[in-house]
PyMOL CGO cylinders between C-alpha atoms (Angstrom):
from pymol import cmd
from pymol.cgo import CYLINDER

trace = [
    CYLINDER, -30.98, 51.46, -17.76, -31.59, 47.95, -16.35, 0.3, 1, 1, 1, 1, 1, 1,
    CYLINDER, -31.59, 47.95, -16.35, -30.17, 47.96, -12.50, 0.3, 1, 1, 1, 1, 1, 1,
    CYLINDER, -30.17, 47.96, -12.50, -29.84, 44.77, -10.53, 0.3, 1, 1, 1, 1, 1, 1,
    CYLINDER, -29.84, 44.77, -10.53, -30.41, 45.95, -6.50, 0.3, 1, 1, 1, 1, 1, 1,
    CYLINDER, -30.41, 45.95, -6.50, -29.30, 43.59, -3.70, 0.3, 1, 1, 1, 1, 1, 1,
    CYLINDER, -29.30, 43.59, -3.70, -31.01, 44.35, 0.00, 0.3, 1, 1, 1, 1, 1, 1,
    CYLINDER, -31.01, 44.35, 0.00, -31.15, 41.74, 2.50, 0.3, 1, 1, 1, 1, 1, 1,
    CYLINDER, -31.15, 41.74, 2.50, -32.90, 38.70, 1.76, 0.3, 1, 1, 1, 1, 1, 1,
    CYLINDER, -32.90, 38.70, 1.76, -33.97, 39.47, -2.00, 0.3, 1, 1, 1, 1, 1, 1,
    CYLINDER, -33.97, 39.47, -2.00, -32.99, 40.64, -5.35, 0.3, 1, 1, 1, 1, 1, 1,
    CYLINDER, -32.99, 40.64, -5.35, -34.99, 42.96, -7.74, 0.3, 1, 1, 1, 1, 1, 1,
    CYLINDER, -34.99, 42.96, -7.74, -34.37, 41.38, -10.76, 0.3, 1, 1, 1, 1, 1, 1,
    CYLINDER, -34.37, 41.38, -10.76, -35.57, 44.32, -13.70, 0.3, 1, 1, 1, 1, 1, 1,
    CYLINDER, -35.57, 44.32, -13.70, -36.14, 47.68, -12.83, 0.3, 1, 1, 1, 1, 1, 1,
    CYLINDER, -36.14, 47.68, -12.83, -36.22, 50.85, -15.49, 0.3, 1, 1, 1, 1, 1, 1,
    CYLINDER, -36.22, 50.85, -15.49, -35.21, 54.25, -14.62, 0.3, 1, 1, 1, 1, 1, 1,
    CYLINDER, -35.21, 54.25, -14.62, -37.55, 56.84, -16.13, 0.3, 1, 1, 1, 1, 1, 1,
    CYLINDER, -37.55, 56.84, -16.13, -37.49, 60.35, -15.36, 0.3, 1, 1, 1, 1, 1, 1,
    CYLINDER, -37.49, 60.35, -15.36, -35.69, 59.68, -12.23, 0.3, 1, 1, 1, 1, 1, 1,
    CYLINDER, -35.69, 59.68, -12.23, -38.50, 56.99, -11.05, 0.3, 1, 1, 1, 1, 1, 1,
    CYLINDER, -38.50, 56.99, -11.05, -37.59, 53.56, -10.61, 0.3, 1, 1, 1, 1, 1, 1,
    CYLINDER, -37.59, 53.56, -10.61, -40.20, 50.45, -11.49, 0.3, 1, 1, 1, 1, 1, 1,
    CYLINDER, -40.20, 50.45, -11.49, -39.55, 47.23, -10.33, 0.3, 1, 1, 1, 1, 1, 1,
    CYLINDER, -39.55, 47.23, -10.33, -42.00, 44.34, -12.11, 0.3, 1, 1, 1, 1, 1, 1,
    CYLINDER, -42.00, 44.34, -12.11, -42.43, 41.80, -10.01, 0.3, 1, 1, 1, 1, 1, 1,
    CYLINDER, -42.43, 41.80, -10.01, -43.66, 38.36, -11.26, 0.3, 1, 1, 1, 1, 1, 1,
    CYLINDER, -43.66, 38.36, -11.26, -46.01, 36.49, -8.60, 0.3, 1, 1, 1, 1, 1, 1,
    CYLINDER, -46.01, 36.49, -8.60, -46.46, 32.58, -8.38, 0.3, 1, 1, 1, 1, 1, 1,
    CYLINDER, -46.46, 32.58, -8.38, -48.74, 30.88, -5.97, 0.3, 1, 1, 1, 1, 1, 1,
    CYLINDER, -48.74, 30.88, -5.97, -46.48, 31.11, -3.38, 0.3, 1, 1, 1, 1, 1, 1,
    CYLINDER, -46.48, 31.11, -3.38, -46.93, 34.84, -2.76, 0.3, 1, 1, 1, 1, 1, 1,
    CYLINDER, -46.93, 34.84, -2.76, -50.71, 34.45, -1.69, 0.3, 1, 1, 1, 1, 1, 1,
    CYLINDER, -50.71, 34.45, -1.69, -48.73, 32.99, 1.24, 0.3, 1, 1, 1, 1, 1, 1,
    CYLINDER, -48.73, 32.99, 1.24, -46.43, 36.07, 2.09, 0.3, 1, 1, 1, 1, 1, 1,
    CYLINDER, -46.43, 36.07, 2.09, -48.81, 38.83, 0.94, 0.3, 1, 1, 1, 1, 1, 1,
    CYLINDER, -48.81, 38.83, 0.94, -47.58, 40.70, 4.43, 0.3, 1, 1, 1, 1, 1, 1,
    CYLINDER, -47.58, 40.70, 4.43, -43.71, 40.14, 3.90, 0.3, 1, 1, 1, 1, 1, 1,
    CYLINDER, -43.71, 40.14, 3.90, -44.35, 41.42, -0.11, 0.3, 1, 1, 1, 1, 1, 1,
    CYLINDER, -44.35, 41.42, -0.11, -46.33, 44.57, 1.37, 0.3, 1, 1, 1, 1, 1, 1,
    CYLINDER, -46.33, 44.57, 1.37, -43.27, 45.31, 3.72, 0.3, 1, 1, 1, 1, 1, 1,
    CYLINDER, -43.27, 45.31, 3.72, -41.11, 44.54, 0.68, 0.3, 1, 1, 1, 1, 1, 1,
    CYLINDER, -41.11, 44.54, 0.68, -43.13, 46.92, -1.37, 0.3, 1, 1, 1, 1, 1, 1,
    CYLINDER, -43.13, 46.92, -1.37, -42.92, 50.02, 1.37, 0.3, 1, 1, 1, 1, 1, 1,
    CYLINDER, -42.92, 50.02, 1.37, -39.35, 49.47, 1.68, 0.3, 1, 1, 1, 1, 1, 1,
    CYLINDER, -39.35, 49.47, 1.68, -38.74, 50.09, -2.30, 0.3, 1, 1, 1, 1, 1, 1,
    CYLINDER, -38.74, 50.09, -2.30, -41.56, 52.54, -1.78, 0.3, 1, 1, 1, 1, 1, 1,
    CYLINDER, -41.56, 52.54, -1.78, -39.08, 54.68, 0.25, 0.3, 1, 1, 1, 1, 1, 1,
    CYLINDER, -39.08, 54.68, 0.25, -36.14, 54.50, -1.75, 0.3, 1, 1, 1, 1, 1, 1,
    CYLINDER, -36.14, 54.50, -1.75, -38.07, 55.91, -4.75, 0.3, 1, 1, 1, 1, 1, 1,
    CYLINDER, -38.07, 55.91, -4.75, -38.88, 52.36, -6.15, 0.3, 1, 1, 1, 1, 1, 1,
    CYLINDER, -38.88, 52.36, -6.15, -42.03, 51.53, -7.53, 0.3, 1, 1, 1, 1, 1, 1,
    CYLINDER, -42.03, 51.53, -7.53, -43.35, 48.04, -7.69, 0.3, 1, 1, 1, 1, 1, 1,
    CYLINDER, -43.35, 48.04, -7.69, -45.36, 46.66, -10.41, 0.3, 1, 1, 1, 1, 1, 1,
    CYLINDER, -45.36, 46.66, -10.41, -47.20, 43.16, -9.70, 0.3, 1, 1, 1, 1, 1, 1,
    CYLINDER, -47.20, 43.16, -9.70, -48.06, 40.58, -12.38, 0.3, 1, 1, 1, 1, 1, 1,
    CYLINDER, -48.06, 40.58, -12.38, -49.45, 37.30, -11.83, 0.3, 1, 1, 1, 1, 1, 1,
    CYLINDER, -49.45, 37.30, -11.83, -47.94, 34.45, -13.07, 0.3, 1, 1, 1, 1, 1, 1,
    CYLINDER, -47.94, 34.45, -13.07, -51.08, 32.83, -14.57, 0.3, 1, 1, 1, 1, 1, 1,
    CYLINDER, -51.08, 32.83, -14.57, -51.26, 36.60, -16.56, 0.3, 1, 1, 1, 1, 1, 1,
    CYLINDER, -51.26, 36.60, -16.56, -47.89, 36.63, -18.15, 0.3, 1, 1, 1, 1, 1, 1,
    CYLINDER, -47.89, 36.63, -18.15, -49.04, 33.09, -19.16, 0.3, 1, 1, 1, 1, 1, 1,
    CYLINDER, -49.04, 33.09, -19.16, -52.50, 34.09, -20.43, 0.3, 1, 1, 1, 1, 1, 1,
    CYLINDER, -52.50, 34.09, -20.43, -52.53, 37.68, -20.86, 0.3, 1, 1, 1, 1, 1, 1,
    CYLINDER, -52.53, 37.68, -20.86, -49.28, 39.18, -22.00, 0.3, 1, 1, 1, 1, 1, 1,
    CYLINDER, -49.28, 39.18, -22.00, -50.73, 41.64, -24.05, 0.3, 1, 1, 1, 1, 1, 1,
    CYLINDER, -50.73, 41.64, -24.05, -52.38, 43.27, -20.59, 0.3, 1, 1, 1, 1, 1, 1,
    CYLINDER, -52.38, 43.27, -20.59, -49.21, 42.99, -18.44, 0.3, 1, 1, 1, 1, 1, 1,
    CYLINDER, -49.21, 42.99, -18.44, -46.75, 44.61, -21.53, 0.3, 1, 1, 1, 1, 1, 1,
    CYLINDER, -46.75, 44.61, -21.53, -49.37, 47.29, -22.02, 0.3, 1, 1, 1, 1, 1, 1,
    CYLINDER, -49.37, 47.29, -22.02, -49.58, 47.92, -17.87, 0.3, 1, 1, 1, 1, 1, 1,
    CYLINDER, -49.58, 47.92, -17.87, -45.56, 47.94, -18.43, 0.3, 1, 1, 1, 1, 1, 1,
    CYLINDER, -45.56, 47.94, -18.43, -45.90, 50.37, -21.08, 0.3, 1, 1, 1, 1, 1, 1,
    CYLINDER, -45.90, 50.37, -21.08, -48.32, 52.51, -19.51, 0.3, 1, 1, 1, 1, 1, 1,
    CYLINDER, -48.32, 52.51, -19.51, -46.11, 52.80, -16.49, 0.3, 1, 1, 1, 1, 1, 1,
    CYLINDER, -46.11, 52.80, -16.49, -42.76, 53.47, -18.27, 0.3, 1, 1, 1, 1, 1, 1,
    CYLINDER, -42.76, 53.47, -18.27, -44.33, 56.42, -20.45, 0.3, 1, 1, 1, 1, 1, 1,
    CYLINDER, -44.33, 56.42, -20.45, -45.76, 57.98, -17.00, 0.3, 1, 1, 1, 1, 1, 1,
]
cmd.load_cgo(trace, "trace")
């Protein structure tokens, strides 16, 4: 089940429900080096509503897909 979940000031785009846990994936450009503390609030905040966050750089969806699906996968089948 793909879920779209709106909470004040941002949108989590793809999550999966699996065995009642939720994963978010979350795809980083440079400009979260610059708002590592609001992403780590962010984080918490799913973190409490039963949301897991996976994090993926954008340079490694680029150049290393086959890492990030297989972290994906890895995650999904836990």
């Amino acid at each position: 089940m793909n879920l779209k979940i709106r909470s004040p000031g941002y949108v989590i785009e793809l999550a999966r429900k699996m065995r009642l846990n939720l994963i978010a994936i979350e795809i980083d450009g440079d400009i979260h080096k610059l708002r590592q503390e609001y992403d780590e609030y962010r984080d918490n905040f799913l973190k409490s509503i039963g949301i897991s966050t996976l994090r993926f750089t954008y340079e490694d969806v680029i150049h290393n897909i086959n890492h990030v699906l297989a972290d994906i996968k890895k995650n999904l089948i836990l």
